[in-house]
C-alpha positions in Angstrom: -93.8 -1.4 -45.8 -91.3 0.9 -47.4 -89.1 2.7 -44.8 -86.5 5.4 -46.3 -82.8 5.5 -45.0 -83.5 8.8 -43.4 -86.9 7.2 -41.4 -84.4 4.3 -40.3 -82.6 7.1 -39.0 -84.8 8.5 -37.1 -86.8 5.4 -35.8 -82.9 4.0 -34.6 -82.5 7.5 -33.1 -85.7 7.6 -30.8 -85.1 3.8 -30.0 -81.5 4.3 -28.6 -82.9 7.5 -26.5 -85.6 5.5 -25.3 -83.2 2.6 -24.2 -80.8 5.2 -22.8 -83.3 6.7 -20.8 -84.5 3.5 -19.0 -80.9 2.7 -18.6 -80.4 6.2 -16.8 -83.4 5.3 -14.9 -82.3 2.3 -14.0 -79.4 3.4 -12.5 -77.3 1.7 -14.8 -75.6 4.7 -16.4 -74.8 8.1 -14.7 -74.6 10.7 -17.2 -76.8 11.3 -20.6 -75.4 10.4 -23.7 -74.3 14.0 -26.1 -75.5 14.2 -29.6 -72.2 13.1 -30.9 -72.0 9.7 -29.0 -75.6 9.0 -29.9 -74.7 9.6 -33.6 -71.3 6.9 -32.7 -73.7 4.8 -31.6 -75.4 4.7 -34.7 -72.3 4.4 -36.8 -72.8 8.2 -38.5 -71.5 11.4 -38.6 -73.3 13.5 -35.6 -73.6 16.4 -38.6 -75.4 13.5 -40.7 -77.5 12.3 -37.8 -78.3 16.4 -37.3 -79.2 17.2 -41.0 -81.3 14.0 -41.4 -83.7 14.6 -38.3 -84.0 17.9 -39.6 -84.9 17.2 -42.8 -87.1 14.6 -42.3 -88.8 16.4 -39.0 -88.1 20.4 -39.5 -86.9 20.0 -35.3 -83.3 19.2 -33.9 -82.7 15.8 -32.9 -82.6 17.2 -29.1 -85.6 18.3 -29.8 -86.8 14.9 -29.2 -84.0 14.0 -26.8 -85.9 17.3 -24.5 -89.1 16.0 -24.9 -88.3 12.2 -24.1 -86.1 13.2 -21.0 -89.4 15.8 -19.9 -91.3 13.0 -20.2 -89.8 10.9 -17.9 -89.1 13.8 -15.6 -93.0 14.4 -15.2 -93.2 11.0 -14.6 -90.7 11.1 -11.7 -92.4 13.7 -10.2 -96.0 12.3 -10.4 -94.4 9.8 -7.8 -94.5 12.2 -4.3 -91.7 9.4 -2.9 -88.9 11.1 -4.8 -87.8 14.8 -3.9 -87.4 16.9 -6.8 -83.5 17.0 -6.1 -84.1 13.1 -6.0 -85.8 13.4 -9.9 -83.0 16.0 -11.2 -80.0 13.6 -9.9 -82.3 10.3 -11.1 -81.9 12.7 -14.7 -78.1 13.1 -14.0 -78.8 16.9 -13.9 -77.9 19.1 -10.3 -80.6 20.0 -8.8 -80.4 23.5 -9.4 -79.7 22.9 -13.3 -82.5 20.5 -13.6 -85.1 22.9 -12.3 -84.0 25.7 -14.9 -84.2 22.8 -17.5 -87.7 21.3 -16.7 -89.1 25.5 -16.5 -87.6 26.3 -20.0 -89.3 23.0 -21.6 -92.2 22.7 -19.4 -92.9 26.3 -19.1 -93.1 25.8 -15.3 -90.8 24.5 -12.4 -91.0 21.6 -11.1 -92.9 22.5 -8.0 -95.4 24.2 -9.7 -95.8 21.2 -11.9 -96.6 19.0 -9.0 -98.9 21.2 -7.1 -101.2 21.6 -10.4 -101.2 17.7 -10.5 -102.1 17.7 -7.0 -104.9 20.4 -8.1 -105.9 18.1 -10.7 -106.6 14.7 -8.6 -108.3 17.2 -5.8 -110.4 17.8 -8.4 -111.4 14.6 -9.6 -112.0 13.5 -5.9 -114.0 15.6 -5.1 -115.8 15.3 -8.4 -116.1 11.5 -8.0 -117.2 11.9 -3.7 -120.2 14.6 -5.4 
């Protein structure tokens, strides 16, 4: 199948934040890559990489950067082993950053985050013990 220069792009683009972020997971890095060193990565001009995620998407490559990061953040928290300071320095952020972050993308803090997942598998207990 057919894929454009600009959906090669964008497909490299989400691939190198994916292996970045299990990288950062890992441990194996300590600090998240910035636009412009994602764009080196890819051997483009950060204002190219910009323009041709926006064209192709109508969103800003952080955009999906936010999103991808979020997503392993919840994922960090549904674990009840690691702390929420644990989970923001996991994400490189401080702890105090991190919870700012995760409310203005998730609409919530953290903590609230976790005690409507605790809410949610109360739920389904009890559902499943009825």
């Amino acid at each position: 199948m057919y894929q454009s220069r600009s959906e090669e792009i964008f497909e490299k683009y989400l691939q190198l934040i994916d292996e970045h972020l299990q990288h950062v997971l890992d441990g194996k890095v300590d600090e998240m890559l910035e636009l412009h060193e994602i764009a080196g990565r890819l051997f483009i001009h950060p204002t190219h990489l910009s323009n041709v995620i926006k064209n192709l998407t109508g969103k800003h490559p952080c955009y999906f950067y936010e999103r991808k990061i979020l997503e392993a953040a919840k994922s960090l928290l549904d674990n009840k082993q690691h702390s929420i300071a644990d989970v923001a320095r996991i994400l490189t952020y401080d702890p105090s950053n991190f919870t700012k972050w995760f409310k203005s993308y998730a609409g919530i803090k953290p903590s609230q985050y976790r005690k409507q997942l605790l809410q949610k598998y109360t739920e389904a207990s009890n559902r499943a013990a009825a």
